[in-house]
N, C-alpha and C positions, 0 to 999 in steps of 0.2 A: 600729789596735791600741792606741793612746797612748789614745784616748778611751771606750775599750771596758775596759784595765787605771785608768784613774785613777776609773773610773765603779765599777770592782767594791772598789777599794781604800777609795773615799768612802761606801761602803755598810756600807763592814763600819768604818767610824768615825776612817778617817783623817783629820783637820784636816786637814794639809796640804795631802793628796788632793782635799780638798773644793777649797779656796783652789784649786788648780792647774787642776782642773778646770774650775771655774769661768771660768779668765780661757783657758781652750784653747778651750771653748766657746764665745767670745767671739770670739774669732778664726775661729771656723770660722764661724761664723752670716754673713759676710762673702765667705763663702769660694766660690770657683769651683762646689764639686763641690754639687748641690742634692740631694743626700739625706741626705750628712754633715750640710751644715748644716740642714735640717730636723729632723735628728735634735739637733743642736747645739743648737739653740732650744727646743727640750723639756726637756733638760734645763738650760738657762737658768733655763726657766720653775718647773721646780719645785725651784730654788734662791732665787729670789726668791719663790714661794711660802713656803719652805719659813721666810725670812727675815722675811715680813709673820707669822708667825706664833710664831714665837722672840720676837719684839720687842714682838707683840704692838702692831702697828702698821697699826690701821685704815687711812688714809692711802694705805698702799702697797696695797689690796685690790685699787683699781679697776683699778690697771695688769692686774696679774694675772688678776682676770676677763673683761677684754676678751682676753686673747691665749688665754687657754683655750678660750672663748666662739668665738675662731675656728679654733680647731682642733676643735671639735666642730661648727661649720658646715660645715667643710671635709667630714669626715669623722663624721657622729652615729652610726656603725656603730662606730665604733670603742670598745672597750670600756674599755680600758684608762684611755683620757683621761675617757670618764665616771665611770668608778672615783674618779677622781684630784679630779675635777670635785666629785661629790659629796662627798669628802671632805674640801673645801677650805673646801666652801660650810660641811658641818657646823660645822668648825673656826671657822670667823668667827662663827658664833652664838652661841658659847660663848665670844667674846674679850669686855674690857669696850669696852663702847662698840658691839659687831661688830653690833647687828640689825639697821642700816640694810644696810650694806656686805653682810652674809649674805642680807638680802630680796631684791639687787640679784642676787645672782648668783643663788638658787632662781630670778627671776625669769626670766634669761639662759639659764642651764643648762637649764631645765624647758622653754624655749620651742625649743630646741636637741633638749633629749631624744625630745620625741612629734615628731618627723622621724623617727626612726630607723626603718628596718625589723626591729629587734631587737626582741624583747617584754620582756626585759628591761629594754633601755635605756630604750624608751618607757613603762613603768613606773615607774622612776626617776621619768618625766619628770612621772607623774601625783602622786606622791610628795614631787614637790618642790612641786607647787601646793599641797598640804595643807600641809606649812610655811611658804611664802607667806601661807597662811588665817589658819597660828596668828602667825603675827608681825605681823600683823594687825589681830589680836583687841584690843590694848590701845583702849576709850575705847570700842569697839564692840559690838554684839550677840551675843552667843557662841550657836548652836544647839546642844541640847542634845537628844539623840535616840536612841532604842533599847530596847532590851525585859527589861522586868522579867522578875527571877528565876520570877514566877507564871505568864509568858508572854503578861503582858498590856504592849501599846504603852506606854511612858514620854510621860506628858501633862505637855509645858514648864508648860504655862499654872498649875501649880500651885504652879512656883516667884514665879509674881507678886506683886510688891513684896518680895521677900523677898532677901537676901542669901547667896550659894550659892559653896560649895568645891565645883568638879568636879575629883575624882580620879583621875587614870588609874593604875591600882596592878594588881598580882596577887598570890596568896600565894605564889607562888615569889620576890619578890622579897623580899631582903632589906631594904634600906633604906625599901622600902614599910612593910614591918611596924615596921621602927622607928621610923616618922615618926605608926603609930598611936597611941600613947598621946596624942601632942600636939594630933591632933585631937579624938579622944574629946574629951578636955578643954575644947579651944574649944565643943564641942560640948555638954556640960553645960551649960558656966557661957553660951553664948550664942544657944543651944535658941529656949528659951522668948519668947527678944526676937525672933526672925526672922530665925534660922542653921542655915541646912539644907545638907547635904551629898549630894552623889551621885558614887557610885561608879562607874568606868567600868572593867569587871572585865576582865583580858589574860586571864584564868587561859584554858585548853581543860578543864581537868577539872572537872566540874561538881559532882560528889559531893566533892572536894577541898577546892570554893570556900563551899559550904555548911555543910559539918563546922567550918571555918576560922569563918564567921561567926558558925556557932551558939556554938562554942566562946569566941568571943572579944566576945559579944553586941553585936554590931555592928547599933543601929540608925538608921542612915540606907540611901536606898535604894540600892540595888547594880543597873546593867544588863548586863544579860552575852546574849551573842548565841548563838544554834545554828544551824549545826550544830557540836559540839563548840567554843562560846568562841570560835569564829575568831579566837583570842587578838590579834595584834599588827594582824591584819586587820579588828580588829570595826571597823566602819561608822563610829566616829564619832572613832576613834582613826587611822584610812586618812585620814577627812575633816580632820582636824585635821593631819597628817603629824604623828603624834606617834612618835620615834624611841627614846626613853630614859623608864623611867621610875625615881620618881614623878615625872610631870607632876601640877600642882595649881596652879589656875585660879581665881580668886575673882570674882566676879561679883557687883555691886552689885545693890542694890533697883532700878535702873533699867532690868537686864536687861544692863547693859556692864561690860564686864570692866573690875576697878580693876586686879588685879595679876596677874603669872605669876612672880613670884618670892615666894612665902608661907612655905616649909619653917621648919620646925625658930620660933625666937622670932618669927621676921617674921610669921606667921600672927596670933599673939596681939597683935602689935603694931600691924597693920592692924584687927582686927575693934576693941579700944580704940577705937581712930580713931573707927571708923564706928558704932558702938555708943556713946559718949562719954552722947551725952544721954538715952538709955534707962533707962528705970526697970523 
């Protein structure tokens, strides 16, 4: 009852609660009764999760993915810990420093997840290899793949030699659209040197996605999948594990990705770079 009231009062944002909890759980994890403490080391664990990520303290990651990593051995059916799993993993991707420590657990977790006899969870599991892919990709080959708006096959080979923004955008998103003007731009002024973009469209509504183009004369190429966009599902965005967008990808003349963080100046700032001695 003590661990059950300090658990519901820590939720609803009592410090103290937390504190208290914390060192009750500590004691129980120790403790005679082996489902108490099972359940005690759970919530251990996603206090010391919850602490690598307040602090924002790469360091503390590995602890934490190995005892989650066996609680999803123990059990890959269990939903809740994948829940939790994947959620931890996102969170370390997005810390500074987190892509190593985040590769480590997609890698843990995902190998964890396709065990499961849940189609969910082993879904998860195929989902976290595509973030594995995309954390990845720095220094390496980016495949770039799927069907133009005409319905003809997207041919890589015609980005050769040339320096390419892969976008993963929709028009429903908002920050998509407002990250358009700054390509457009890049896209004028560094066109003509050998700066091409393609679009890798979420949208599902296709009359939507067209109206939007035409409308806003967007010319670089756009791929978008049927049946209906299979918006977050399209093929190259599943293969990528891309989770949030805008994703936006730069890809040297060499075919290997220089950056995945471009948005807003940093785009103008890298193609400079790489553009410097172009006439």
């Amino acid at each position: 009852m003590k661990l059950q009231s300090l658990t519901l009062l820590a939720r609803l944002g009592d410090r103290d609660a937390e504190a208290t909890l914390s060192e009750f759980a500590e004691t129980l994890v120790n403790g005679g009764d082996s489902e108490l403490a099972a359940e005690a080391a759970q919530i251990v664990l996603v206090g010391d999760a919850q602490k690598v990520l307040k602090d924002q303290d790469v360091t503390g990651a590995e602890s934490v993915v190995t005892r989650i990593n066996a609680l999803l051995e123990k059990d890959p059916d269990d939903g809740a810990i994948a829940q939790f799993a994947m959620q931890f993993a996102g969170a370390l991707e997005h810390m500074p420093e987190g892509s190593e420590a985040a590769g480590k657990a997609y890698a843990a977790f995902g190998g964890a997840f396709v065990k499961s006899s849940n189609p969910q969870i082993k879904a998860m599991g195929e989902g976290m290899a595509g973030m594995l892919r995309r954390l990845g990709l720095i220094g390496n080959e980016m495949e770039i793949r799927g069907t133009n708006l005409d319905g003809q096959a997207f041919d890589q080979k015609t980005l050769d030699g040339k320096v390419v923004l892969v976008d993963f955008w929709a028009t429903w998103c908002g920050p998509c659209i407002a990250e358009m003007p700054n390509v457009l731009a890049a896209y004028e002024k560094y066109h003509d040197k050998g700066f091409e973009v393609v679009g890798i469209s979420l949208d599902t509504d296709r009359d939507a996605l067209e109206a939007f183009l035409k409308e806003k004369e967007i010319p670089w190429t756009i791929l978008f999948e049927q049946p209906e966009g299979q918006g977050w599902q399209h093929p190259l965005a599943a293969y990528y594990g891309i989770t949030g967008i805008p994703t936006v990808i730069l890809v040297g003349r060499d075919g290997k990705v220089v950056s995945m963080d471009v948005r807003g100046e940093k785009l103008g700032e890298e193609l400079a770079k790489i553009f410097k001695d172009a006439k």
